[in-house]
N, C-alpha and C positions, 0 to 999 in steps of 0.2 A: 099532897099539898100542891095547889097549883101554883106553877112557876113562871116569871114574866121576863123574857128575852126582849133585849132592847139592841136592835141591829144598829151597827155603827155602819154607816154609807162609807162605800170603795173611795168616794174622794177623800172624805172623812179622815181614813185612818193613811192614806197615802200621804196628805198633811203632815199627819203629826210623826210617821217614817221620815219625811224630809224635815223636819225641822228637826228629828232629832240628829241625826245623817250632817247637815248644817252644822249642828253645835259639835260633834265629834270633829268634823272638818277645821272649823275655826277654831278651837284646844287646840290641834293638831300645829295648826298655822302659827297661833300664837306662842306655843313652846320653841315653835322653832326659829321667829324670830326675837325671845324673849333671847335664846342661846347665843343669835347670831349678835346680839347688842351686848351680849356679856353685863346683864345688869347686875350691878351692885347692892350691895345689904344697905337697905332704906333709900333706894333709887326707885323713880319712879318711870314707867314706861315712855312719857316724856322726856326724860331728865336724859333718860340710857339713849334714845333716837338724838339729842340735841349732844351730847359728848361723844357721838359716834362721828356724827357730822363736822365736828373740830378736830378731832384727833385723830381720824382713819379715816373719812370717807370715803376715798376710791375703793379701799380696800372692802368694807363693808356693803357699800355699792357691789360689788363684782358678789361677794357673796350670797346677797340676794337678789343678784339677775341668775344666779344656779338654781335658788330655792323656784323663785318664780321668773319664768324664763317669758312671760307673756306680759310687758309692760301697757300691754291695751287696758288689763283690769288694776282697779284701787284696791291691792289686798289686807294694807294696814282700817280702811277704813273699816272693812267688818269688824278686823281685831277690837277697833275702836269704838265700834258703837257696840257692841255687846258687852266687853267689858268697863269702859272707860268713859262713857258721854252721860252728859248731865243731862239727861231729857226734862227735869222740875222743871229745875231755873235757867237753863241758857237754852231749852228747848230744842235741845240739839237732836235732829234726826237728818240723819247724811244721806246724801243726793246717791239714790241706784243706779245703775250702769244704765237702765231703759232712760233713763230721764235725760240723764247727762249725753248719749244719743241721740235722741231727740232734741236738747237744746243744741247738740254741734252742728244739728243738720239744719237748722233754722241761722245759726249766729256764723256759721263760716261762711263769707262770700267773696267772688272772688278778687284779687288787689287789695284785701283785705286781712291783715295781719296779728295787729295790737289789738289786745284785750285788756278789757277791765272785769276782776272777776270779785263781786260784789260780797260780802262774808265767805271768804272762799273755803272754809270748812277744812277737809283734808284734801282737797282739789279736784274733789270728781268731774265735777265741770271741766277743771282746765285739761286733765286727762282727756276728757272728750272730746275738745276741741284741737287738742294734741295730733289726735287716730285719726283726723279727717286731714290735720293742714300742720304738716311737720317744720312749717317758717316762721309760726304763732312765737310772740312772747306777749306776758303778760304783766300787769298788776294789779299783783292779787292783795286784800286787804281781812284780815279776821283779828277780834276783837280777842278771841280767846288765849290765853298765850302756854294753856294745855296742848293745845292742837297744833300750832306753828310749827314746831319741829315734824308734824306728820306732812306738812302744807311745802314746807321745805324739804325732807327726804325725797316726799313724788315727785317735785319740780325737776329736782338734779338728779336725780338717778337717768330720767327719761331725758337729760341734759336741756333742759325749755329753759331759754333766760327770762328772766323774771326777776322784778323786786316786790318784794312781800314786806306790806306793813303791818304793824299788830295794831288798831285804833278803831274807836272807835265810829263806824262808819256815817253814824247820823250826827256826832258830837265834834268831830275831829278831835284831833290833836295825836299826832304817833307817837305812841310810848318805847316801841323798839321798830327798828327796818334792817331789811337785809338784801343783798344784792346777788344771784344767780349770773354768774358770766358761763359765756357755752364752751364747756374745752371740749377736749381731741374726741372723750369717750362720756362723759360726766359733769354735768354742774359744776360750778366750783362757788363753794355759800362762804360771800363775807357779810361783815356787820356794818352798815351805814353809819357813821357817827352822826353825822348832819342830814339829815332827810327831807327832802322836798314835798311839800304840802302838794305841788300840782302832779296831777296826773296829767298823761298824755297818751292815749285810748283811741280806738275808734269803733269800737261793738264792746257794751257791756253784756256780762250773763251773770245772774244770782240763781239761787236758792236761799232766799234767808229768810232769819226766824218767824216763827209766824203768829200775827197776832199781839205783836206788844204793841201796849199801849201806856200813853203820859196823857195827864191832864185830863183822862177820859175818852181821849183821841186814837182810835188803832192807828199803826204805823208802817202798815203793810206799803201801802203808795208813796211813803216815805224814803224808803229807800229807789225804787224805779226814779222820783224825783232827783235823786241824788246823783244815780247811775248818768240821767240825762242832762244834768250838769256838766258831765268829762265827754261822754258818747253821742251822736248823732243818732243810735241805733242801740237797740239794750233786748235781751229775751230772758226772760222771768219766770220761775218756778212760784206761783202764789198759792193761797189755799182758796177752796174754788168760792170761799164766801165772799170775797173780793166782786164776785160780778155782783152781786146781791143787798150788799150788807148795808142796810140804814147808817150805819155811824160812817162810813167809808162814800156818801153818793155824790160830795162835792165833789170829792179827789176825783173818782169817776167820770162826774160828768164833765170836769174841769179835763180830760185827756180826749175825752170824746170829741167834744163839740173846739177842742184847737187840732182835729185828725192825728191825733200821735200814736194810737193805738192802731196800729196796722191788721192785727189779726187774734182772735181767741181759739184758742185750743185744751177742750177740755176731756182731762186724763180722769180715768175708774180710780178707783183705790184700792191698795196693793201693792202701790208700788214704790213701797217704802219698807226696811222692815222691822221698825217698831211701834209703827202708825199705819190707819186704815186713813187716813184722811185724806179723801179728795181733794185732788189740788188742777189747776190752769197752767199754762204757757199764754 
């Protein structure tokens, strides 16, 4: 009986060795900071990072600069997007170390401090802009109030002052905010009771969602809009249909023709990793 051999290509199978390598890795990571938050019966990995941070921070802090001793990398965000992100509906796919390099090495310059960090996710961005310029504080802004507690763990551990508001970034109005003061070794996270609508910024940087649309209208230049309301200055992660896209060609041309678009920088795809999609700076 003749038999049909179907060769799988060396990069092929090296692939799917590293992804699987990848997922051993992050189980691995995630048990050990499931342990290190002492989650409770009907706690949710949120809930256990946000009662750590009230109750014991320094402590738990110190524990996981043991586990991961290299505060350059966002190690909760893998945890996070593999098991915990909403890619349907909140379109959640979080900013890669390549990216969030890339945008630090464009957004830090120098006399140049305050950030505005645009749906700031679990803060890969601001981590990046961290590793370049150790004087950076921010405000950072994420709708989601899953993710907060990860947005605040990385701010103070890596001690970045910063206030973090939960709102809506195209709608306004802050549902929760909190305040990062810089102590001796650590962040130290309160809660804002009264929180001010104004930013005060001077480089914004996003990654945000991509592709919502109202009224029929995408919303992509929506936010850059928003960013350069606070900034003189803003570097943006878009998806690359932005330079292209018929519904999107006023916004476009509307940034062209008053010179506000300084520069295009267009990235492969890959470099995300639960999406191939090609995205801009």
């Amino acid at each position: 009986m003749a038999r049909t051999y179907i060769a799988t290509p060396l990069w092929s199978m090296s692939k799917i060795h590293s992804s699987k390598m990848k997922r051993m890795e992050l189980k691995d990571k995630n048990k050990a900071i499931r342990e290190l938050l002492n989650i409770r019966e009907g706690e949710t990995f949120s809930d256990a990072l946000m009662r750590n941070l009230v109750e014991n921070a320094n402590e738990t802090f110190s524990k996981y600069c043991e586990l991961f001793p290299d505060l350059s990398r966002d190690e909760l965000r893998g945890i996070w997007q593999f098991w915990y992100a909403d890619r349907d509906e909140k379109k959640q796919d979080y900013t890669s170390d390549g990216l969030a390099k890339a945008v630090a090495a464009i957004a830090v310059r120098e006399g140049k401090h305050t950030y505005y960090d645009v749906c700031s996710g679990s803060g890969a961005l601001a981590i990046g802009v961290w590793n370049r310029d150790k004087e950076c504080s921010f405000v950072c802004e994420e709708l989601d109030e899953q993710v907060i507690p990860l947005l605040l763990f990385n701010l103070a551990v890596r001690n970045i002052p910063s206030i973090v508001n939960c709102t809506d970034v195209l709608n306004r109005g802050i549902k929760k905010s909190w305040m990062i003061d810089k102590g001796k070794k650590f962040g130290i996270v309160s809660s804002i009771l009264f929180p001010s609508e104004e930013i005060k910024a001077e480089v914004a940087i996003s990654n945000p969602p991509y592709n919502f649309s109202s009224n029929g209208q995408l919303l992509n230049y929506s936010f850059v809009y928003r960013a350069l309301e606070v900034c003189d200055a803003a570097v943006f992660i878009l998806p690359r249909g932005v330079l292209s896209s018929d519904r999107e060609i006023k916004s476009r041309q509307d940034l062209v023709d008053n010179g506000i678009i300084k520069s295009v920088i267009t990235i492969p795809s890959g470099f995300f990793e639960s999406t191939s999609i090609p995205v801009c700076l």
